[in-house]
C-alpha positions in Angstrom: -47.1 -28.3 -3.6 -51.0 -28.4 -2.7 -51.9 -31.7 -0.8 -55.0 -33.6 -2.3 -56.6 -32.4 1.0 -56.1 -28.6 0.6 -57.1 -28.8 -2.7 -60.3 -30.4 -1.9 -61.5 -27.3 0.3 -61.3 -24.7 -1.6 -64.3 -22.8 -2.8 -64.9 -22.6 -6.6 -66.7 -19.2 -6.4 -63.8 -17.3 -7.8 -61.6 -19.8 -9.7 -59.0 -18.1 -8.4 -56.9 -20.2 -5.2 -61.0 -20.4 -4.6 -60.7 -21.4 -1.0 -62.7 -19.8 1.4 -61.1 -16.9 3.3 -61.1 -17.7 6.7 -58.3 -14.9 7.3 -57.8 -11.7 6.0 -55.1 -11.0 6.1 -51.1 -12.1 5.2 -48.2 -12.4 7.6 -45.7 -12.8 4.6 -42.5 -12.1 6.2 -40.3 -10.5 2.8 -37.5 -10.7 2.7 -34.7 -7.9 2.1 -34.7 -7.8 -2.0 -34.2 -5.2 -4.8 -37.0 -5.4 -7.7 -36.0 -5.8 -11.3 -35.4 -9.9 -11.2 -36.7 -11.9 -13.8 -40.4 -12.3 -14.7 -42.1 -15.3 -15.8 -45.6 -17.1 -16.3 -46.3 -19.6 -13.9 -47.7 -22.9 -14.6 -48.7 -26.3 -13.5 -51.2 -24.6 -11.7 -54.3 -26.8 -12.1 -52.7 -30.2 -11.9 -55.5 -31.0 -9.6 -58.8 -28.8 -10.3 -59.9 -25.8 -8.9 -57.1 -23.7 -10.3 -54.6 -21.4 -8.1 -52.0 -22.0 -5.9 -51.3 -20.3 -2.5 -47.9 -18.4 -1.6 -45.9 -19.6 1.7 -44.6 -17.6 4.4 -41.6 -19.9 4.2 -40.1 -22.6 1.9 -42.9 -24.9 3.4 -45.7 -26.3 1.8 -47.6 -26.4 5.3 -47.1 -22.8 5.7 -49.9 -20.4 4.1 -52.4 -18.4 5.3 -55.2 -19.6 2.7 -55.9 -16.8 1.8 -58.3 -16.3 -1.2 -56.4 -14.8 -4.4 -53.3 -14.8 -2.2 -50.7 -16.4 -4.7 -51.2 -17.0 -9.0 -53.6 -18.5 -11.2 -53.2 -19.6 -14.9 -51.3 -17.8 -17.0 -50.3 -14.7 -14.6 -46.8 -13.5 -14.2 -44.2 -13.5 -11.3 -40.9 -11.8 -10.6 -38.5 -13.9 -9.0 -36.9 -11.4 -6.3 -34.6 -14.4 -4.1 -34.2 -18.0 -3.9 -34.3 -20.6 -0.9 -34.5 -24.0 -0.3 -37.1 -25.9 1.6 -40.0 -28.7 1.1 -39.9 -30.6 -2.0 -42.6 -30.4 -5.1 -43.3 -32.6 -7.4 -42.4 -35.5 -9.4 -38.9 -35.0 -8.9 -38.9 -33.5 -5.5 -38.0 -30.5 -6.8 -36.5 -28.6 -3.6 -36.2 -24.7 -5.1 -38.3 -22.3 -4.1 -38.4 -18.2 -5.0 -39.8 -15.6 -2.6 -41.3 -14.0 -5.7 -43.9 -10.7 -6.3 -47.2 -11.1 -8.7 -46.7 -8.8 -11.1 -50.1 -9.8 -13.1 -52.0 -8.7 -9.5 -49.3 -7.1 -7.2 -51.7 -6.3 -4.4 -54.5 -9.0 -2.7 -56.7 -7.8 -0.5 -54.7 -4.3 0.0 -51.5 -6.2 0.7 -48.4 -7.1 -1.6 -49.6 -10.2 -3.1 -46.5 -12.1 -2.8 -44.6 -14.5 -1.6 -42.6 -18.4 -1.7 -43.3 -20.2 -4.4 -41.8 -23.5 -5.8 -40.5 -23.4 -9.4 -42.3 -26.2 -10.2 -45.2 -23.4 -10.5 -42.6 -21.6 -12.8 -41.9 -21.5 -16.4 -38.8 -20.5 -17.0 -37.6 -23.7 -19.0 -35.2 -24.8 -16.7 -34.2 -28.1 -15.0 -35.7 -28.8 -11.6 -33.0 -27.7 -9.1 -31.3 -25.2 -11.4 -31.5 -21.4 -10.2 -32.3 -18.7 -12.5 -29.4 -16.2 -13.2 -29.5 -13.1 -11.9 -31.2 -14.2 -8.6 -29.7 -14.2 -5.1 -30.4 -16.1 -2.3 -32.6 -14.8 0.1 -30.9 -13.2 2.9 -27.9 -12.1 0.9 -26.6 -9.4 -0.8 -29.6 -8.1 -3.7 -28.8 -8.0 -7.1 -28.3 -5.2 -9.2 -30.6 -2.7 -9.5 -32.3 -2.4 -13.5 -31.1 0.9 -14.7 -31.9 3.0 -18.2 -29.2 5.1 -19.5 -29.8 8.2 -21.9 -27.2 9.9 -23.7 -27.7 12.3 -26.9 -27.6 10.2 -30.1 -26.5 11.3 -33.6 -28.4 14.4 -35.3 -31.9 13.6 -36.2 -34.4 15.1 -38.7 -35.5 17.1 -35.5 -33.0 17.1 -33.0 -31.3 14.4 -31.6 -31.7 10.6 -31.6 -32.0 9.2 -28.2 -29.3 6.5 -27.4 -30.8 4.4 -25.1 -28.7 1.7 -23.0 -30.7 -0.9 -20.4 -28.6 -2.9 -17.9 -29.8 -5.4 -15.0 -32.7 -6.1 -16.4 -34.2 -10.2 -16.9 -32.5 -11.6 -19.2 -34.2 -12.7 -22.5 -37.4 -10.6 -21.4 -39.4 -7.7 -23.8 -39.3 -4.6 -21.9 -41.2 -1.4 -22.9 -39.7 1.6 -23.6 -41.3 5.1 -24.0 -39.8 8.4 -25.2 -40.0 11.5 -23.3 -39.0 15.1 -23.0 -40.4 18.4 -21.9 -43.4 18.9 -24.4 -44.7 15.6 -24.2 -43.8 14.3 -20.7 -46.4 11.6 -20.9 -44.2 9.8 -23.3 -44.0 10.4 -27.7 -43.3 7.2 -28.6 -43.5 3.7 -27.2 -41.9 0.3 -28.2 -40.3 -3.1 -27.0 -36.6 -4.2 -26.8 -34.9 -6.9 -26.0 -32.6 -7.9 -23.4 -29.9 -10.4 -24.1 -28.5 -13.4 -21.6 -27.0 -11.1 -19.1 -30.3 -8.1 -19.4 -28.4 -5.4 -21.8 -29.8 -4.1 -24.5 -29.3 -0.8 -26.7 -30.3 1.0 -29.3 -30.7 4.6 -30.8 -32.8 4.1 -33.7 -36.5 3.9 -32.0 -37.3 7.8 -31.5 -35.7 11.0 -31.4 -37.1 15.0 -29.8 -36.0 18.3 -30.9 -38.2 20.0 -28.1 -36.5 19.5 -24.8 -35.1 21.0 -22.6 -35.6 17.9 -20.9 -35.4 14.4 -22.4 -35.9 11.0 -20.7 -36.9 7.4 -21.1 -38.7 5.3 -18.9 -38.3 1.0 -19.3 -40.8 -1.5 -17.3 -41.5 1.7 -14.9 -37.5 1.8 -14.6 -36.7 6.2 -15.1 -33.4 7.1 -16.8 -31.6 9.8 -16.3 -32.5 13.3 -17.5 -30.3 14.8 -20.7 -31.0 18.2 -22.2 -30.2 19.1 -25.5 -32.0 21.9 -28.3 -33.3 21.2 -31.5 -29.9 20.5 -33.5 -28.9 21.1 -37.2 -30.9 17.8 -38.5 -33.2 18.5 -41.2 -35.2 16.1 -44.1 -36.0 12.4 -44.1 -33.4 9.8 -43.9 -33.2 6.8 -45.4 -31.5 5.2 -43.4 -30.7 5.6 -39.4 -27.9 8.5 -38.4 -25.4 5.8 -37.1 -24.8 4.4 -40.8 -24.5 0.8 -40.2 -26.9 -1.7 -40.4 -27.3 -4.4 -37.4 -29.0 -7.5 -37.4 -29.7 -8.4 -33.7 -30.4 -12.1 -32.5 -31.9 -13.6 -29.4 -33.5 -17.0 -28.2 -36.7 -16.8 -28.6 -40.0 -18.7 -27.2 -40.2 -22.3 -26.8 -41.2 -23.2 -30.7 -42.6 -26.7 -32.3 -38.7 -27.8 -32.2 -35.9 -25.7 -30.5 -36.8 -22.1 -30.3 -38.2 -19.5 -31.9 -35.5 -16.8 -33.6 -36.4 -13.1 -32.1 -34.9 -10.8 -35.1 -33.7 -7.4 -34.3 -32.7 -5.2 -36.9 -31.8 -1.7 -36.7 -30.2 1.0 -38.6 -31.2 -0.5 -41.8 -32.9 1.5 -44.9 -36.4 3.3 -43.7 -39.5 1.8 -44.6 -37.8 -1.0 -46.5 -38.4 -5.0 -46.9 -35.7 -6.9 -46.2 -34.9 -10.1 -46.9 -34.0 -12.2 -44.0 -32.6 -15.9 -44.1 -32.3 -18.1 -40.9 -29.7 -19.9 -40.6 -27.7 -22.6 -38.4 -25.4 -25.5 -38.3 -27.2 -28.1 -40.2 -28.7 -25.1 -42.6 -25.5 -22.6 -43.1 -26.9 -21.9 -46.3 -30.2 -20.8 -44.6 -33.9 -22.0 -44.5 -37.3 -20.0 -44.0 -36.6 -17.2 -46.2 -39.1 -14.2 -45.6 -38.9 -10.4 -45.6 -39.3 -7.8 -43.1 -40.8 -4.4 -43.3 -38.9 -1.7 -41.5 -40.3 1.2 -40.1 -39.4 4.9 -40.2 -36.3 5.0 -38.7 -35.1 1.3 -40.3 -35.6 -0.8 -37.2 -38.0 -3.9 -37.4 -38.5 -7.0 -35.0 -40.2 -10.4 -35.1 -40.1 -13.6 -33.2 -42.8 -15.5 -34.9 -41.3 -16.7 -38.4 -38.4 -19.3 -38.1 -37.0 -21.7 -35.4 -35.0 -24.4 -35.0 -33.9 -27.2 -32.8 -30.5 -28.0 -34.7 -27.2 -26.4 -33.7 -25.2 -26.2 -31.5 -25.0 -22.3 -33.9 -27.9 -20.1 -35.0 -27.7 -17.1 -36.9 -29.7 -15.2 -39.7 -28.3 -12.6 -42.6 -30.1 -9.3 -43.4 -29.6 -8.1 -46.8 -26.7 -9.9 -46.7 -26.0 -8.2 -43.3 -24.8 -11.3 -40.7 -26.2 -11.4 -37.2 -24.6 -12.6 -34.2 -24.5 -16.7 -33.3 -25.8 -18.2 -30.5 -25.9 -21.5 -29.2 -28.8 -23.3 -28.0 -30.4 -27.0 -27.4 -33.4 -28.5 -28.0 -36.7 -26.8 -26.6 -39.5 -29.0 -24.5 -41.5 -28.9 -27.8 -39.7 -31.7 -29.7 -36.2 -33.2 -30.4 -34.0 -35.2 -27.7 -33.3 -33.9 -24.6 -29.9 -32.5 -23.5 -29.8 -33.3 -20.1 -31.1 -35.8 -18.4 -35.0 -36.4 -17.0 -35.9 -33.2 -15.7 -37.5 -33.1 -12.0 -41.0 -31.1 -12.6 -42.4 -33.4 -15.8 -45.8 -35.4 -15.2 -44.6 -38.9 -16.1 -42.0 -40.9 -13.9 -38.3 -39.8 -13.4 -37.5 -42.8 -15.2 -39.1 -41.9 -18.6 -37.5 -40.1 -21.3 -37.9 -36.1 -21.1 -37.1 -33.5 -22.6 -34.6 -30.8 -21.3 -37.3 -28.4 -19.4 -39.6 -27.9 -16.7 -42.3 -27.1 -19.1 -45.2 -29.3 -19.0 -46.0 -30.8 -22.6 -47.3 -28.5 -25.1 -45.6 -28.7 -28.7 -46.0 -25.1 -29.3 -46.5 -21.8 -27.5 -50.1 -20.7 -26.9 -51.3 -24.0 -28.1 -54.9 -23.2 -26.7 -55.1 -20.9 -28.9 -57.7 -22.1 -31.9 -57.1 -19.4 -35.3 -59.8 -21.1 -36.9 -62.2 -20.4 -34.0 -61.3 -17.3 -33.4 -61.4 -16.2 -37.1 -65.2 -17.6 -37.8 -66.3 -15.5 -34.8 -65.2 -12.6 -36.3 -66.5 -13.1 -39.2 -69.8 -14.0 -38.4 -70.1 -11.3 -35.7 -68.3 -8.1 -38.1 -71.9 -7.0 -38.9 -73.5 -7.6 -35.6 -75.1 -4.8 -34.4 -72.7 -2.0 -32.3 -73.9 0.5 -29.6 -71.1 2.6 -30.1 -68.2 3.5 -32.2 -65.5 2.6 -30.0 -65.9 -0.9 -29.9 -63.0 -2.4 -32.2 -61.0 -4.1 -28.8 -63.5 -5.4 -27.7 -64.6 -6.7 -30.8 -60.9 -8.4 -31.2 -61.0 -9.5 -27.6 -64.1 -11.4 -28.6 -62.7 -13.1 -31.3 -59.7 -14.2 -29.3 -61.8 -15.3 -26.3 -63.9 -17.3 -28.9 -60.4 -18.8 -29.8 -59.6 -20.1 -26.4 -57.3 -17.7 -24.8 -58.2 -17.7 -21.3 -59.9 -14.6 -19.4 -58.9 -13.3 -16.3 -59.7 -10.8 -14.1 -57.9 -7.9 -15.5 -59.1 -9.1 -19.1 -62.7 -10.5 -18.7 -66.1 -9.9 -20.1 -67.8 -9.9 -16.9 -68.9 -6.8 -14.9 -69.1 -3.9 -16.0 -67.2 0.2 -16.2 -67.6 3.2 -16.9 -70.0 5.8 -14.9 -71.7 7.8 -18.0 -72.1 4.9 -20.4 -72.2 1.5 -18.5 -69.7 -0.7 -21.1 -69.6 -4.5 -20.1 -66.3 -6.2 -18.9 -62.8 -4.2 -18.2 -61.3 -1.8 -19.3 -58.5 -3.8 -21.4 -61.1 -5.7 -22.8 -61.9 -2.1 -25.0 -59.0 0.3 -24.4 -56.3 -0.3 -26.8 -53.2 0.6 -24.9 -54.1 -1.7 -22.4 -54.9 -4.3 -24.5 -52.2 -4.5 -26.6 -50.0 -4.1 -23.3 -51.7 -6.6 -21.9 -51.1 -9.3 -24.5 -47.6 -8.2 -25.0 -47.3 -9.1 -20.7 -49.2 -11.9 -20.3 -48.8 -14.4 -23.6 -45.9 -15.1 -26.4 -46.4 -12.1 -28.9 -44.0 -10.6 -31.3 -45.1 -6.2 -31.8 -43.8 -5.6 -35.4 -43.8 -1.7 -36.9 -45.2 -1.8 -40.4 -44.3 1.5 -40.8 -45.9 4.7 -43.2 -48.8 3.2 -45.0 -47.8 3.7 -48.5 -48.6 1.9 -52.0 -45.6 -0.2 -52.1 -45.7 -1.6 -48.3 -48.7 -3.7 -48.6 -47.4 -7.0 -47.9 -47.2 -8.7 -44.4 -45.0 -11.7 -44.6 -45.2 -12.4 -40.3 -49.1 -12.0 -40.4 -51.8 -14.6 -39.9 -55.0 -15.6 -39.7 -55.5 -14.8 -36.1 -53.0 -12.1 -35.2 -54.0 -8.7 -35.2 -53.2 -5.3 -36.5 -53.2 -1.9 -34.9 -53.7 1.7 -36.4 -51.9 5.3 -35.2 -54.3 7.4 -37.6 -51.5 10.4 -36.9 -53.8 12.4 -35.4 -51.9 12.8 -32.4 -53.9 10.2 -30.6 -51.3 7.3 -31.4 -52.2 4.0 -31.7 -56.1 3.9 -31.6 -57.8 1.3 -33.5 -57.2 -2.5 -33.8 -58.2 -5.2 -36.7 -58.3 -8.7 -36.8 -57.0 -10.6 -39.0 -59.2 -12.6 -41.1 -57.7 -14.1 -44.0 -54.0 -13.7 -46.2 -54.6 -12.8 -49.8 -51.7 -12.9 -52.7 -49.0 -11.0 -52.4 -49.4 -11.7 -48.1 -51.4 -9.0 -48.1 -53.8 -9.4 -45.1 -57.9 -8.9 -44.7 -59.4 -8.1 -41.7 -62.7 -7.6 -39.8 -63.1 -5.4 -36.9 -65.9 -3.0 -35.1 -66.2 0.3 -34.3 -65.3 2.1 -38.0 -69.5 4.0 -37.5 -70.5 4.7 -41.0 -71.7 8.1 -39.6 -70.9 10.4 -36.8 -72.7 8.6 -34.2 -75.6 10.2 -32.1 -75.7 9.1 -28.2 -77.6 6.0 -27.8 -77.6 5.4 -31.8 -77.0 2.0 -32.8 -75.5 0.7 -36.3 -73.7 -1.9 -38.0 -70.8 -2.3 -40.3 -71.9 -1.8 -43.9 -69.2 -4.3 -44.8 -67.8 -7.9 -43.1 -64.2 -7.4 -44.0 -61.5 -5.4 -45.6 -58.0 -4.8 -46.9 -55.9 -4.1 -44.7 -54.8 -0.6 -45.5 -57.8 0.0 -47.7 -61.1 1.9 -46.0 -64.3 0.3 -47.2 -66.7 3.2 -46.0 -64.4 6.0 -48.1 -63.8 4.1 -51.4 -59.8 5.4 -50.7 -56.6 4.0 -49.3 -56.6 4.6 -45.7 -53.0 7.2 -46.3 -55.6 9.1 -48.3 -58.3 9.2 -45.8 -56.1 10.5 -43.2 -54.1 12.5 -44.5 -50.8 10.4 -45.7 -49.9 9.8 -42.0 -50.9 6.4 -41.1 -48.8 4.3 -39.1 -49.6 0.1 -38.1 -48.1 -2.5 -36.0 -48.4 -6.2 -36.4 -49.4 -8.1 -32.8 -48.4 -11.2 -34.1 -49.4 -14.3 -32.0 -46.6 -17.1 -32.0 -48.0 -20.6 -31.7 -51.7 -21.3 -32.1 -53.2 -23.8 -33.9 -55.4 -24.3 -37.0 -58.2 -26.5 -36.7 -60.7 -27.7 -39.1 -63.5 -28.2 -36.5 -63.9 -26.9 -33.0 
């Protein structure tokens, strides 16, 4: 907790814990922890304006240095390493605090940029008062380190499949996993699991290496252990993954408009396939929200952005038929009664009615986020004039700053990089590994494989206006281009804009603009062909579906 008086002299130069650094320096005395605890985004972090709020050397409110930038603003993400308990926060005198790390800016100033922090500053949809599992208290034994295992899989068409086991990780959390061996030790192939309750997860559908000897995986930075094998006695295209049967895989979710979100795993199913998905749950055993869900090429698929629900106590989903797990769940801080009683970091008074969370209002994840704004800027920028061809993220980080997600400083138009060619703003605001990264950190995303661009996989049942769609041209430069999505047209077949497709090979200093405003998805406007055909039947995409958002008329 800030008192009114701290608040009051800080400096707005920086809107970030803006006051004025009268020490340079922190004296945060850490305490003894292993890393690997779970992450969250903070919040309540402009209840009384300039934004930020300041980490303690202690669970004290009085104890800080004031250091500028020494804490977390909006939307950035801590890891919560130990708990304690000291000076109360809030409302409901909440009296928890974490000695946490900023993992959305781990260094301030050329120190660790950590420290206590009340969890009334963090979203992790608890009560006030409740600790987070998998955290110890500071001063005792750490927790479990996260660990990746490797072992050889089932014969691939090259090789072997990777079987791929995480453990100790945060529960409920994506985590990013890339492929490795010998030949390509900067990874092969890189995508998201993830973890249940208790931070497990496993799978060995996602990629598999005949070249070797060496093979590896790294998870969230986490290295597993190195397996050799040799090219194997695979051969041709399955059609389905080596292990033979088909899972369907469920988890909670994000906060959604009532309950939560479903996040839908499925794996060893046919390659390349739609299948039909129906979510289910107590008041709805015969199922509600019927949709279908592309796999890619080794029949795994994943979405968190089509169905929820704030029934129960069970939730499930079938697959093809296929059923998932159940799990149990209440009702989110989006809607619904509560099921516990008035929680202790809400704005209103303790004796109001309140739903079961520490989450401040909002009825939906990302609920800043305006589709329809976003979507007009794009289209009534896709012809703007373009300075160079590789401007297609920063054209869709335009679009979704013209939406209202919230810059920051490792996101931002402002400033400038580069040392040849001056580009304006960061390098995530252009480079589309960190972008796509970036949003899959820092906001509520679900990263869906559409697979092989064919002629028979043109529908995108999770897309919408707003989200936006990425390219692998399989050129050996994985994924390289992003879309944004513009508009659904029958058969759910989205139509994008986007920069940086030159109608030419561009000169040095040439200029141009787009000879078109929008497109189908997988069809190339400049060439007259599918995209498959204009790069040689290998084209790969991925969904970056946004959850939440809003639609509104006028902005």
């Amino acid at each position: 907790m800030i008192v009114t008086g701290e608040r009051r002299r800080r400096s707005a130069i920086l809107l970030v814990l803006g006051l004025a650094a009268g020490v340079t320096g922190s004296s945060v005395g850490q305490p003894s922890v292993a890393a690997g605890g779970p992450v969250f985004t903070v919040m309540n972090t402009s209840e009384t304006p300039p934004d930020g709020v300041w980490f303690r050397n202690s669970p004290h409110t009085s104890d800080t240095d004031r250091v500028t930038g020494h804490g977390v603003y909006v939307n950035e993400r801590v890891e919560l390493q130990c708990y304690a308990w000291g000076d109360s926060v809030g409302a409901y005198n909440n009296t928890l605090w974490y000695f946490v790390l900023n993992v959305t800016r781990p260094t301030n100033a050329g120190v660790t940029n950590s420290g206590y922090l009340n969890a009334h500053y963090i979203n992790d949809g608890l009560a006030a008062n409740q600790i987070d599992a998998g955290v110890s208290q500071c001063g005792s034994a750490p927790p479990p380190q996260a660990t990746i295992t490797l072992s050889q899989g089932p014969a691939a068409p090259a090789g072997f499949w990777y079987s791929i086991s995480l453990d100790n990780f945060a529960g409920g959390a994506t985590i990013s996993v890339t492929c490795r061996d010998s030949v390509d030790p900067g990874g092969f192939k890189t995508f998201s699991l993830t973890t249940n309750g208790a931070g497990h997860t496993a799978t060995q559908a996602w990629c598999y290496s005949g070249d070797g000897p060496d093979h590896w995986v790294t998870a969230n930075g986490v290295e597993s252990n190195h397996v050799q094998w040799g090219p194997g006695s695979g051969g041709g295209t399955p059609t389905t993954s080596p292990s033979g049967s088909a899972v369907a895989s469920l988890a909670q979710g994000p906060d959604a408009p009532h309950g939560y979100w479903y996040a839908i795993t499925l794996s060893h199913f046919p390659s390349n396939s739609a299948i039909a998905i129906s979510c289910r749950d107590s008041v709805d055993p015969d199922g509600f929200s019927p949709f279908s869900l592309n796999t890619d090429g080794s029949g795994s698929a994943f979405t968190q952005g089509y169905c929820f629900s704030g029934d129960g106590p069970d939730h499930w989903f079938t697959a093809n038929g296929i059923e998932s797990n159940h799990l149990t769940w209440g009702v989110a801080p989006s809607g619904g009664a509560p099921t516990s009683p008035p929680l202790g970091d809400a704005s209103v008074p303790a004796s109001a009615t309140q739903p079961a969370t520490r989450m401040d209002p909002p009825t939906s994840v990302n609920l800043f986020f305006n589709r329809t704004a976003a979507v007009n800027w794009a289209l009534g920028n896709a012809q703007d004039q373009q300075d160079v061809d590789v401007m297609c993220t920063w054209f869709v980080s335009n679009a979704l700053w013209a939406g209202g997600f919230p810059k920051s400083p490792t996101w931002t138009d402002a400033g400038s990089h580069g040392t040849i060619q001056k580009r304006p703003g960061t390098v995530t605001a252009w480079a589309v590994p960190e972008f796509v990264q970036y949003m899959k950190d820092n906001f509520s995303t679900a990263w869906e494989p559409l697979g092989l661009l064919t002629n028979t996989n043109n529908a995108v049942p999770d897309a919408q206006p707003g989200d936006i769609i990425a390219y692998d041209w399989g050129d050996g430069g994985g994924i390289s281009h992003v879309s944004f999505v513009v508009d659904i047209a029958p058969g759910q077949y989205p139509i994008v804009s986007e920069w940086g497709q030159s109608p030419y090979t561009l000169i040095y200093g040439r200029s141009f603009t787009s000879p078109y405003q929008k497109r189908g998805w997988t069809y190339s406007e400049l060439n007259g062909k599918w995209l498959q055909d204009v790069h040689g039947g290998n084209v790969h995409a991925y969904l970056l579906h946004i959850n939440g958002g809003l639609f509104i008329a006028n902005f």
